[in-house]
PAVOFI-633031 format. One line per 5 residues: their letters; for each residue x, z, y of N, C-alpha, C, O, CB. Coordinates in nm, 2 decimals, decimal comma. Glycine has a CB too. Layout:
// residues N
A	X/Z/Y/X/Z/Y/X/Z/Y/X/Z/Y/X/Z/Y; ...
This chain:
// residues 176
XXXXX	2,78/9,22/-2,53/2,86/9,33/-2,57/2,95/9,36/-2,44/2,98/9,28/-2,35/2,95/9,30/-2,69; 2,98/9,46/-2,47/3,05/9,48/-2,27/3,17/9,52/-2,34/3,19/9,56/-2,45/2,97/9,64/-2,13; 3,28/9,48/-2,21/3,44/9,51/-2,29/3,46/9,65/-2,28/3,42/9,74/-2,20/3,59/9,44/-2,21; 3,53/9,64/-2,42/3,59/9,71/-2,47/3,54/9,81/-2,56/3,58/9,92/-2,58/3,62/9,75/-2,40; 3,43/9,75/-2,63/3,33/9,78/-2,72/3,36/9,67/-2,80/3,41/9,57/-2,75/3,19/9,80/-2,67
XXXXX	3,34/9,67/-2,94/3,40/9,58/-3,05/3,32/9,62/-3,16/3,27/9,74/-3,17/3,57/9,60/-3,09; 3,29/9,49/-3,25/3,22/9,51/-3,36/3,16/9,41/-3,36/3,17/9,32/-3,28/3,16/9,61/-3,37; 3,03/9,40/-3,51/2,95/9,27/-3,56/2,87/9,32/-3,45/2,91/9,40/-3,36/2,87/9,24/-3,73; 2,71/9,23/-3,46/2,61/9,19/-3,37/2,55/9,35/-3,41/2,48/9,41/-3,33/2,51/9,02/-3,41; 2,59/9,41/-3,51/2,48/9,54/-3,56/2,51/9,69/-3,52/2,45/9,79/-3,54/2,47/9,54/-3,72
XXXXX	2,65/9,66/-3,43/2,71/9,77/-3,42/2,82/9,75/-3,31/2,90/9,67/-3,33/2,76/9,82/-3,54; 2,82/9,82/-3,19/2,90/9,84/-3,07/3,00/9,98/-3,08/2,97/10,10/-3,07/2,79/9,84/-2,95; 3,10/9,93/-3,09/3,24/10,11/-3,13/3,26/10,07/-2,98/3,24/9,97/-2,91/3,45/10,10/-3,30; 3,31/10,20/-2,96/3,41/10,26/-2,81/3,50/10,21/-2,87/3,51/10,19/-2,99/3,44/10,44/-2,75; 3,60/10,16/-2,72/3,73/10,13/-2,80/3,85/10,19/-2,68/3,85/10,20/-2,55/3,75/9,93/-2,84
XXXXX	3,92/10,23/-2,77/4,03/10,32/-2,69/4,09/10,32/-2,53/4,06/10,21/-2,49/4,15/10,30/-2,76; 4,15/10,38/-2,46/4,15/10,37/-2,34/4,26/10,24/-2,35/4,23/10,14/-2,30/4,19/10,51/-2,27; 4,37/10,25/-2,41/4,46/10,10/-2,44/4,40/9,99/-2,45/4,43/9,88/-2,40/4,54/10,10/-2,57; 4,29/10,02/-2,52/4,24/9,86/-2,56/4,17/9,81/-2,45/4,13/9,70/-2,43/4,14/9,85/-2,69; 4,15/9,93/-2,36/4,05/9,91/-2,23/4,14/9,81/-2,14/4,13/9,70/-2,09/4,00/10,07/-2,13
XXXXX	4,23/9,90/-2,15/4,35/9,87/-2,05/4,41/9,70/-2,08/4,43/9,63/-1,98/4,50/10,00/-2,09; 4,42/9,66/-2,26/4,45/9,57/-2,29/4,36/9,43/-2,22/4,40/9,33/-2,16/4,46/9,60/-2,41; 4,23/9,48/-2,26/4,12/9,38/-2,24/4,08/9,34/-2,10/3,97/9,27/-2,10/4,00/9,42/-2,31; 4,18/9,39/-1,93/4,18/9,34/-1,83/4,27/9,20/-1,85/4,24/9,08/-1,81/4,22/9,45/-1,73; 4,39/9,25/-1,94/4,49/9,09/-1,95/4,40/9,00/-2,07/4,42/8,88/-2,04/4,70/9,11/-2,01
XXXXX	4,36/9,01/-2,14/4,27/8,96/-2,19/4,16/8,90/-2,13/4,16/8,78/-2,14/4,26/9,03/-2,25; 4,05/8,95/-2,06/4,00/8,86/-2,00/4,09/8,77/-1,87/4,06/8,66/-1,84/3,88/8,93/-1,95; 4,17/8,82/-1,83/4,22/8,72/-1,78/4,25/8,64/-1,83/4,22/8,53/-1,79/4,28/8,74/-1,74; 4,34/8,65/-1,98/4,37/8,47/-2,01/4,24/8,41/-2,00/4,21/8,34/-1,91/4,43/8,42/-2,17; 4,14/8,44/-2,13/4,03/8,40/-2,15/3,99/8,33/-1,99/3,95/8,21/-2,00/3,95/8,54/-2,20
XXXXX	3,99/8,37/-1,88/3,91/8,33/-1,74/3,97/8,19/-1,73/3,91/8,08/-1,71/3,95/8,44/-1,59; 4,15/8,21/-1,74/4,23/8,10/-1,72/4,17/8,01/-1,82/4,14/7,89/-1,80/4,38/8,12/-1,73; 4,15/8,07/-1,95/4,14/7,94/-2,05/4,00/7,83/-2,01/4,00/7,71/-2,02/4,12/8,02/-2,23; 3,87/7,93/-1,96/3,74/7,87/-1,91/3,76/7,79/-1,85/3,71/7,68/-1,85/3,65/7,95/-1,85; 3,88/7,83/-1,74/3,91/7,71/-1,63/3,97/7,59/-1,67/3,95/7,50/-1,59/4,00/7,75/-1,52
XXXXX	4,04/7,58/-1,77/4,10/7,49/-1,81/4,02/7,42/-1,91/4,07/7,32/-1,95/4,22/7,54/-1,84; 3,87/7,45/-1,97/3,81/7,41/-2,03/3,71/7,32/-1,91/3,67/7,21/-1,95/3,77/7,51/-2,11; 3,70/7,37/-1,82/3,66/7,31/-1,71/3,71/7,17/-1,66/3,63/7,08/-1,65/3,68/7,40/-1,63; 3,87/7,16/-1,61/3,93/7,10/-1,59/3,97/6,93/-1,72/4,00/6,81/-1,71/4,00/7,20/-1,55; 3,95/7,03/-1,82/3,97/6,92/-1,97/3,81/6,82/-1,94/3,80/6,70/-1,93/3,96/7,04/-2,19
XXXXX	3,71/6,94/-1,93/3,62/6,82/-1,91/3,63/6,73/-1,77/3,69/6,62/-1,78/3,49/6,88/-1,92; 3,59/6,77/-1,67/3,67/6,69/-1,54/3,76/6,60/-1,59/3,75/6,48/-1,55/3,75/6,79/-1,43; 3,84/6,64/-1,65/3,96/6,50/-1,67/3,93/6,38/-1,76/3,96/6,26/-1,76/4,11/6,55/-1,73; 3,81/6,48/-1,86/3,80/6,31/-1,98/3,71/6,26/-1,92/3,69/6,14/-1,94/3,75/6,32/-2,16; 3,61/6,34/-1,83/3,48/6,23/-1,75/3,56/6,11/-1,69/3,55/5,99/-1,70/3,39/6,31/-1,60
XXXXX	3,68/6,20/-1,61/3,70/6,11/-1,50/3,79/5,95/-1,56/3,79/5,84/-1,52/3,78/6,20/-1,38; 3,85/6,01/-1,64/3,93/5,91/-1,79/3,82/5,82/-1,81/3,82/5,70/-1,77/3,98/6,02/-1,98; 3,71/5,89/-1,88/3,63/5,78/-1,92/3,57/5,70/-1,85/3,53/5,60/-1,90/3,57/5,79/-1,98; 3,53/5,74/-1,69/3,47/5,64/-1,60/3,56/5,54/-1,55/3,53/5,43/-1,51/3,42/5,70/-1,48; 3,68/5,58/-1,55/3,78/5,47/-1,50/3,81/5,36/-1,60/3,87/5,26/-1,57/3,91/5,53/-1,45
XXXXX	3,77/5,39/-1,73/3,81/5,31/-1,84/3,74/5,21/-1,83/3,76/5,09/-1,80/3,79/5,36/-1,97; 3,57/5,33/-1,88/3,45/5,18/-1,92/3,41/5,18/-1,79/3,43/5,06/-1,75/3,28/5,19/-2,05; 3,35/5,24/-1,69/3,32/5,20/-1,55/3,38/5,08/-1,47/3,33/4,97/-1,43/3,35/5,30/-1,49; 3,50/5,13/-1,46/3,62/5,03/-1,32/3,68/4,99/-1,40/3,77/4,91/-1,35/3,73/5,11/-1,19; 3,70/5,00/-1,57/3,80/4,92/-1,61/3,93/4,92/-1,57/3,99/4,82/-1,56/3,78/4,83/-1,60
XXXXX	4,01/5,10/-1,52/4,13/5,07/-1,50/4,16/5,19/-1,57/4,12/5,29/-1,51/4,18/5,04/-1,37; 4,23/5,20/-1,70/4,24/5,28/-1,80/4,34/5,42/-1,71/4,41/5,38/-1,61/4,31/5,19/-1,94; 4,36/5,54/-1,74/4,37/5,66/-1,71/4,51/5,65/-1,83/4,50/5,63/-1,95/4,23/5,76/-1,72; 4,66/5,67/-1,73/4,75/5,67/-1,86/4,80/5,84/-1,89/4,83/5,88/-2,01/4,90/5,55/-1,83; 4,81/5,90/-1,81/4,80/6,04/-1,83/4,75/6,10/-1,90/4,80/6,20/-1,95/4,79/6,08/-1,76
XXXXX	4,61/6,07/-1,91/4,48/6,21/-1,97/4,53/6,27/-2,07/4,55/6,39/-2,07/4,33/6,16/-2,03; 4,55/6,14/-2,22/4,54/6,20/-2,30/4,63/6,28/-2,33/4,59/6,36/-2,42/4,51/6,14/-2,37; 4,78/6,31/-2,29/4,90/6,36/-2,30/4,85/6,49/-2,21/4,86/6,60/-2,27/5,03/6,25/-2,24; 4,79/6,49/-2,08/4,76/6,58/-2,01/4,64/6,71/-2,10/4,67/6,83/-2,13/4,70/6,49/-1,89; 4,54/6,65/-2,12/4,45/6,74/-2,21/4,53/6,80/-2,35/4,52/6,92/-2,38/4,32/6,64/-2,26
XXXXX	4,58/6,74/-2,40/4,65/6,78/-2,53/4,76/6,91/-2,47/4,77/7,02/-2,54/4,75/6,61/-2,61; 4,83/6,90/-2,37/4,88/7,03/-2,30/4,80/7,13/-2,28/4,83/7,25/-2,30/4,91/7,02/-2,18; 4,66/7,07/-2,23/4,60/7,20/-2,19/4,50/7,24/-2,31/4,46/7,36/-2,32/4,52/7,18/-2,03; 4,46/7,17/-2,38/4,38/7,25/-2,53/4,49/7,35/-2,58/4,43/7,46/-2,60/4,35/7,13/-2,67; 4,62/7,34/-2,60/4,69/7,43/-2,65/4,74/7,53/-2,57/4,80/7,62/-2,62/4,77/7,38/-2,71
XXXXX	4,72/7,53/-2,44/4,71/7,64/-2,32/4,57/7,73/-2,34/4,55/7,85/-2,34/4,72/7,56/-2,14; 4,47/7,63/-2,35/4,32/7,74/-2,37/4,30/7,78/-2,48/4,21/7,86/-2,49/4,17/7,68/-2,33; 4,37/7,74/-2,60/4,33/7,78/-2,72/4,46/7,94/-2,75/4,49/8,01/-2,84/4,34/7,61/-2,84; 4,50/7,92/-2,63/4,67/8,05/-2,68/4,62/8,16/-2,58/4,62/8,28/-2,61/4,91/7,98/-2,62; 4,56/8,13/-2,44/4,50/8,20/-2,38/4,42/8,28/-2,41/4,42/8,39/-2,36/4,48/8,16/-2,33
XXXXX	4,31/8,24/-2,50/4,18/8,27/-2,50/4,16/8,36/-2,65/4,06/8,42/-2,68/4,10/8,12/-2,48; 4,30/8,35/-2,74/4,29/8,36/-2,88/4,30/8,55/-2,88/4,24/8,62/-2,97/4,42/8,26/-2,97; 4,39/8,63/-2,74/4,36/8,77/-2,72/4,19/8,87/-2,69/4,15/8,98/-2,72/4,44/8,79/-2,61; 4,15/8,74/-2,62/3,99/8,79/-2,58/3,91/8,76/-2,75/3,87/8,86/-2,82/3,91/8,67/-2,41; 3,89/8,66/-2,78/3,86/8,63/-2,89/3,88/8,74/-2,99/3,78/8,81/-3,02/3,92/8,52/-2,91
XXXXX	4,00/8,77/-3,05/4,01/8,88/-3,09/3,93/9,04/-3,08/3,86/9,11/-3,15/4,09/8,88/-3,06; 4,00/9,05/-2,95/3,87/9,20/-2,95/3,76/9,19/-2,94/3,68/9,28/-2,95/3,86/9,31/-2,86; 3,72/9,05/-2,90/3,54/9,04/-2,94/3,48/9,03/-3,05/3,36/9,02/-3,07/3,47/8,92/-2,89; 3,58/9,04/-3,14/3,57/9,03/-3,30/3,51/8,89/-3,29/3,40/8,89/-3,34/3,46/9,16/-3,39; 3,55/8,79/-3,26/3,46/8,65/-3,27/3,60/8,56/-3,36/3,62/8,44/-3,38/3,41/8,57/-3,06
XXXXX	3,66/8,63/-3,38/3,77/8,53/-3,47/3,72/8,52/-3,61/3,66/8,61/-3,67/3,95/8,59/-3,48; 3,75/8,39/-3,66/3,78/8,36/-3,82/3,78/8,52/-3,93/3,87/8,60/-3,90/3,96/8,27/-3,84; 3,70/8,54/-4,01/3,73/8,60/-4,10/3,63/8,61/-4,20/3,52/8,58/-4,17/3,76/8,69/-4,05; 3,65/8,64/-4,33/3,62/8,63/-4,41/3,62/8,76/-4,44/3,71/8,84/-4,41/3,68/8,55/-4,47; 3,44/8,80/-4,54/3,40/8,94/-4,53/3,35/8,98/-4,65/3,30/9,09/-4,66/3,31/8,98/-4,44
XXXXX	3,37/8,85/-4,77/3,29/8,82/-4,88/3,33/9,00/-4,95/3,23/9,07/-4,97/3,35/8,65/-4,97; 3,41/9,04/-4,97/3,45/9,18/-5,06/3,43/9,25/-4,90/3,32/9,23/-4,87/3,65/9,19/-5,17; 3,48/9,32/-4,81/3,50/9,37/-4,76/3,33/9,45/-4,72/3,31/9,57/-4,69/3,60/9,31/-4,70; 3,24/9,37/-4,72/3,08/9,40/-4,72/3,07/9,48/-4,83/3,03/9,59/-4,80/2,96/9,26/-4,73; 3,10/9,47/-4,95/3,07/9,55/-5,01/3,11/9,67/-5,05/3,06/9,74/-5,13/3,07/9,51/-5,07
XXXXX	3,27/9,71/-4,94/3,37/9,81/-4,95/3,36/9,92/-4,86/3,37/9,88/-4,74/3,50/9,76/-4,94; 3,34/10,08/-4,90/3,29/10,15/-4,85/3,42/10,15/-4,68/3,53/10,09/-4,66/3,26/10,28/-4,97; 3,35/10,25/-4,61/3,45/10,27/-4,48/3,55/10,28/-4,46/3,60/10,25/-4,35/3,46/10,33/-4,42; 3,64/10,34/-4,60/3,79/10,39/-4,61/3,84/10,25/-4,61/3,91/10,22/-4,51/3,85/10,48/-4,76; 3,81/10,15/-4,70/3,82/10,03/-4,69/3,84/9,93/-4,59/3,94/9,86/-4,57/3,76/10,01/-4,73
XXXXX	3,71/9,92/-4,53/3,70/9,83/-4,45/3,78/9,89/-4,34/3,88/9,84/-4,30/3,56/9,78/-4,43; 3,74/10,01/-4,28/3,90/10,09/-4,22/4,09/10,01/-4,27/4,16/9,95/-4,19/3,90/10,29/-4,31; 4,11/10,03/-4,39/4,24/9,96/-4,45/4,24/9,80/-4,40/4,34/9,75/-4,36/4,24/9,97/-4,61; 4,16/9,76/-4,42/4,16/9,57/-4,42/4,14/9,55/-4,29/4,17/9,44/-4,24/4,03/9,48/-4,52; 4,09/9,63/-4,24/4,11/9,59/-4,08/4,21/9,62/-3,98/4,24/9,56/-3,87/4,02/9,63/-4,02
XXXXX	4,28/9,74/-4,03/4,42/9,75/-3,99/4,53/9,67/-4,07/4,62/9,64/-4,00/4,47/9,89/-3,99; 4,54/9,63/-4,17/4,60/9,52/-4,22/4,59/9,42/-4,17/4,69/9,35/-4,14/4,57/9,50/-4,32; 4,42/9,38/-4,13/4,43/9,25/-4,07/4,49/9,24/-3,94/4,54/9,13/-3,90/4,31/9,19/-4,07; 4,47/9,35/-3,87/4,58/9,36/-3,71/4,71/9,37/-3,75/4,77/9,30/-3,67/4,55/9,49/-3,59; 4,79/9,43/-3,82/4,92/9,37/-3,87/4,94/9,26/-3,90/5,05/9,22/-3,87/4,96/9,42/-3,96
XXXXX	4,87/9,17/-3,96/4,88/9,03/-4,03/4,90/8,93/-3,87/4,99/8,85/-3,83/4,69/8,98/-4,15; 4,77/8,99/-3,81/4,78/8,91/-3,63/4,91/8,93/-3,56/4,97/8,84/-3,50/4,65/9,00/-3,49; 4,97/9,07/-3,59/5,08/9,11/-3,53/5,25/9,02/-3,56/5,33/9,00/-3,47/5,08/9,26/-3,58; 5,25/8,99/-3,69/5,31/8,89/-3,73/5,32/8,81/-3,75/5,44/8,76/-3,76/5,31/8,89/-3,77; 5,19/8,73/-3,75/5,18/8,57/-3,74/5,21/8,56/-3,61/5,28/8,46/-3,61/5,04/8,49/-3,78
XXXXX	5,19/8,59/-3,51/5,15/8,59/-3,37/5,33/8,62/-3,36/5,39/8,53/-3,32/5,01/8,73/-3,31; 5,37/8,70/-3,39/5,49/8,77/-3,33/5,58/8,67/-3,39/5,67/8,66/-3,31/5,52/8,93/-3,37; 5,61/8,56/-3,52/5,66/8,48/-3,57/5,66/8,33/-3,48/5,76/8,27/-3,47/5,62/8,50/-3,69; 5,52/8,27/-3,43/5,50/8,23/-3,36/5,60/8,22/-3,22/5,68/8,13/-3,19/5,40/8,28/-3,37; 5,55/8,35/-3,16/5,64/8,37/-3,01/5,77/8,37/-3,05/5,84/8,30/-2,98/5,63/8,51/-2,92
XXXXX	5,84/8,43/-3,17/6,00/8,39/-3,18/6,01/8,25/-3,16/6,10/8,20/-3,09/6,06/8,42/-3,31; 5,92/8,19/-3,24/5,96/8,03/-3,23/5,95/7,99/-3,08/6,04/7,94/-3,02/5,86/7,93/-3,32; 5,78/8,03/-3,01/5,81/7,93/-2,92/5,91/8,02/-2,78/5,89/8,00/-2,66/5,64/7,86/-2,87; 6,01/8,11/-2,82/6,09/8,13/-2,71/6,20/8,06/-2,73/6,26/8,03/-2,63/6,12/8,25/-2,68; 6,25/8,03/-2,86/6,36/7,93/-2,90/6,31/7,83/-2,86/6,39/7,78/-2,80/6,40/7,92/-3,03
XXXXX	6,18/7,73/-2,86/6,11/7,66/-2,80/6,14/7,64/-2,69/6,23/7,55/-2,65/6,02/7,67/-2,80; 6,07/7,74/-2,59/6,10/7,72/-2,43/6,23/7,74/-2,37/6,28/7,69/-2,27/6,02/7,82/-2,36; 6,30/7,83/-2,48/6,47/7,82/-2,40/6,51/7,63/-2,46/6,53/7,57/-2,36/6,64/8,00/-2,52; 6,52/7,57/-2,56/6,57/7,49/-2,61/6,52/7,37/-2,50/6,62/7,31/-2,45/6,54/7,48/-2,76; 6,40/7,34/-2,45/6,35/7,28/-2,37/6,40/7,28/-2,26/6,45/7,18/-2,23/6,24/7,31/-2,36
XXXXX	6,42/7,41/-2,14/6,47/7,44/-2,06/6,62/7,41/-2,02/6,65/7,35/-1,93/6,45/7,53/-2,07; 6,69/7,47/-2,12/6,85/7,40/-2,13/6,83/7,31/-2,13/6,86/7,26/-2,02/6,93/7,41/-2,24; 6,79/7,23/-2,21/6,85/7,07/-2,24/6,77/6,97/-2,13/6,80/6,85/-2,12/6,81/7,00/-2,43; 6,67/7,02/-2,06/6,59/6,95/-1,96/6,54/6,85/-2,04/6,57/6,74/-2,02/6,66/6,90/-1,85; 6,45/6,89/-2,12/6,40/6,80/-2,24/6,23/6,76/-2,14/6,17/6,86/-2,10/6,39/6,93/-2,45
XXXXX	6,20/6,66/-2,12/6,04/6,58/-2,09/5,97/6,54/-2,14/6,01/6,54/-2,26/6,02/6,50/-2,05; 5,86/6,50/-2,14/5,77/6,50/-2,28/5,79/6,26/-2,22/5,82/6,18/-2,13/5,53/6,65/-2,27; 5,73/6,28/-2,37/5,73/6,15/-2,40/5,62/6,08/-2,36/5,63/5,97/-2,43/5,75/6,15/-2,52; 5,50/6,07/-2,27/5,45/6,04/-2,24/5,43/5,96/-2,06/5,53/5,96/-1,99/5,40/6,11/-2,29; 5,33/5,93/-2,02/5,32/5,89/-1,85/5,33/6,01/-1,76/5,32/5,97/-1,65/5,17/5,81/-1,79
XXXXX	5,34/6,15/-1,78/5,34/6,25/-1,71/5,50/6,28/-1,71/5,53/6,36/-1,62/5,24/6,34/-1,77; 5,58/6,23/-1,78/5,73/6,32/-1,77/5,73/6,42/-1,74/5,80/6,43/-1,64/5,81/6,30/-1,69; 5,67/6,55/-1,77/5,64/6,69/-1,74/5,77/6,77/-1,80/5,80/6,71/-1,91/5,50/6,74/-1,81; 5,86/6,87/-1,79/5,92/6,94/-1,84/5,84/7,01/-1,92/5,76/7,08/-1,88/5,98/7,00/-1,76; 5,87/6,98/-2,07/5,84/7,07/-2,16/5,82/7,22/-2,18/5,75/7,27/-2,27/5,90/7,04/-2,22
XXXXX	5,90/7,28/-2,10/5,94/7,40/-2,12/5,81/7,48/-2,02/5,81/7,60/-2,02/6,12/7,43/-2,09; 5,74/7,41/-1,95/5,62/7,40/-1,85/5,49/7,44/-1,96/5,45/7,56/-1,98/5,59/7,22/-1,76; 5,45/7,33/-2,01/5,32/7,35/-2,13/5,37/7,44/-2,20/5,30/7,54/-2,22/5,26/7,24/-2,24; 5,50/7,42/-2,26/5,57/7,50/-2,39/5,52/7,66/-2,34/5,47/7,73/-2,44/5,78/7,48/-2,39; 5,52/7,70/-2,25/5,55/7,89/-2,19/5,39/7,91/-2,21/5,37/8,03/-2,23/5,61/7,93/-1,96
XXXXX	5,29/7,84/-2,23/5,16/7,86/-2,23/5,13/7,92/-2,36/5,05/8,01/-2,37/5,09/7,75/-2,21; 5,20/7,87/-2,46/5,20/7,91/-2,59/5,26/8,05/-2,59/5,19/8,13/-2,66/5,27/7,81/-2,68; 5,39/8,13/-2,54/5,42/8,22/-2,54/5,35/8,29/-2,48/5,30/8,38/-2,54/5,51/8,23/-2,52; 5,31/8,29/-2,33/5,20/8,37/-2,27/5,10/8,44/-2,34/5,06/8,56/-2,33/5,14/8,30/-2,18; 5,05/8,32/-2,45/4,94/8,36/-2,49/4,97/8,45/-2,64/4,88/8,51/-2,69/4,84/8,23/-2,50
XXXXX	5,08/8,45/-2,69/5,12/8,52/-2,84/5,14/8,64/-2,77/5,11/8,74/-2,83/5,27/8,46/-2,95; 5,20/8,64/-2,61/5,18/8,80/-2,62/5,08/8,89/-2,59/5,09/9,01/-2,61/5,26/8,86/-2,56; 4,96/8,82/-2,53/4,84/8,88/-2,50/4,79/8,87/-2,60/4,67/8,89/-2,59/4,76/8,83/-2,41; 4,82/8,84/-2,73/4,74/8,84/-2,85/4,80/8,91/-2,94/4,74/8,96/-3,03/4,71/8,71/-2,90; 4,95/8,93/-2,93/5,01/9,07/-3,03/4,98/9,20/-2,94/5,00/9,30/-3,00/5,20/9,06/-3,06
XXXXX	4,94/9,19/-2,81/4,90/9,34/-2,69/4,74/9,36/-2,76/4,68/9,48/-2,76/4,90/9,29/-2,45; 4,68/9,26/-2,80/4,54/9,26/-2,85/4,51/9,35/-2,96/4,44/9,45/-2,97/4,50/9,13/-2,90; 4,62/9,28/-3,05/4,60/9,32/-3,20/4,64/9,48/-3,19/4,57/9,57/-3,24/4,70/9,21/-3,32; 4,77/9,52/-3,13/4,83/9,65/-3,14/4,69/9,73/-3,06/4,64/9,81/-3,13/4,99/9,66/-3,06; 4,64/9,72/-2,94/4,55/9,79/-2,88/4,42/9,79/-3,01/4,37/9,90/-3,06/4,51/9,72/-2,72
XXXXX	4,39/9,70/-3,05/4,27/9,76/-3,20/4,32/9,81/-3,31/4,26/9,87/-3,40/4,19/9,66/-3,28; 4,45/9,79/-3,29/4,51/9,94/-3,40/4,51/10,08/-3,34/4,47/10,18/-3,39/4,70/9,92/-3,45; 4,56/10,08/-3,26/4,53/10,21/-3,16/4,41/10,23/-3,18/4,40/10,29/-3,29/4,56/10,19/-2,98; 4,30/10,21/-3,14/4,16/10,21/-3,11/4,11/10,22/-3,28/4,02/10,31/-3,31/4,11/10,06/-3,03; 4,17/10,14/-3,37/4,09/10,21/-3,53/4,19/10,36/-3,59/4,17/10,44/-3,68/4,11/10,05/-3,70
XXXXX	4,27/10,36/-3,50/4,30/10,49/-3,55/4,30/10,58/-3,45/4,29/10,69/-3,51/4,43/10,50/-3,60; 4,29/10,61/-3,32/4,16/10,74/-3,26/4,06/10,71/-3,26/4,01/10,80/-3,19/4,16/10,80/-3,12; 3,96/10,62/-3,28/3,87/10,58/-3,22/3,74/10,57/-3,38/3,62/10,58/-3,38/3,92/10,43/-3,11; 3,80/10,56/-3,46/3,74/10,46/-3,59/3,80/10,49/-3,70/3,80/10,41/-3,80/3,77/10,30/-3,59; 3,85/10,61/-3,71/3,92/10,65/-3,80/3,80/10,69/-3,93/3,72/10,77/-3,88/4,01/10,77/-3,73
X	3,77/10,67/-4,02/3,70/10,71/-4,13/3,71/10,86/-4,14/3,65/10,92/-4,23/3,76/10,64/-4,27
């Protein structure tokens, strides 16, 4: 499916010039997140050769990867979206004519808009609370929290810019 086109495997919609516009920062997280899927593996190889290989255990990794799964999973959750590849459930909505499935799918991009937008309130009280207090994480990395912490925000706002650009896009674009 090429960006900026959206939909199941049976059907490719135009999607609005916003959403076009959206889905450059979008694939970008997404690119970052690949890389960091990259790097997670690189690190548990190299974790695990030094374990059972050389026998000299890796005290960082696991504190280190657990940072970055929740950097590629906040990154990656805006592209995901307009590829329509997210979680959903279609059991009634298959059976509900267009006006419908029109309604439940702008609902469901409000629902993203909220959870997502509830989310980033938190994690900016997060990242300020971190920041102030020069709070470190509890592990062999001593990393400033407020470092991984911003990964999580980065990515709630490429994913509330997601959800608003396929509201745009079902209402010029998909309108019943």
């Amino acid at each position: 499916m090429k960006p900026g086109e959206h939909g199941s495997a049976s059907e490719a919609l135009p999607a609005s010039g916003v959403e076009r516009a959206v889905r450059w920062l979008t694939l970008f997280g997404a690119g970052i997140a690949t890389l960091l899927v990259l790097i997670v593996f690189g690190l548990v190889s190299y974790s695990v050769f030094m374990r059972y290989v050389l026998g000299t255990p890796v005290t960082f990794s696991d504190e280190l990867t657990g940072f970055i799964v929740v950097a590629m999973v906040s990154l990656g959750a805006g592209e995901v979206l307009l590829r329509n590849e997210h979680f959903g459930v279609d059991l009634l909505t298959d059976k509900a004519g267009p006006r419908i499935k029109f309604l439940v799918e702008i609902w469901g991009m409000v629902g993203v808009i909220l959870v997502a937008g509830a989310i980033l309130y938190s994690a900016i009280l997060m990242v300020r609370f971190s920041y102030d207090f020069g709070i470190y994480s509890d592990g062999y990395l001593g990393v400033q929290m407020w470092i991984p912490q911003s990964f999580l925000l980065v990515g709630m706002v490429i994913l509330i810019l997601a959800a608003v650009a396929r509201i745009v896009t079902l209402l010029a674009v998909r309108r019943p």
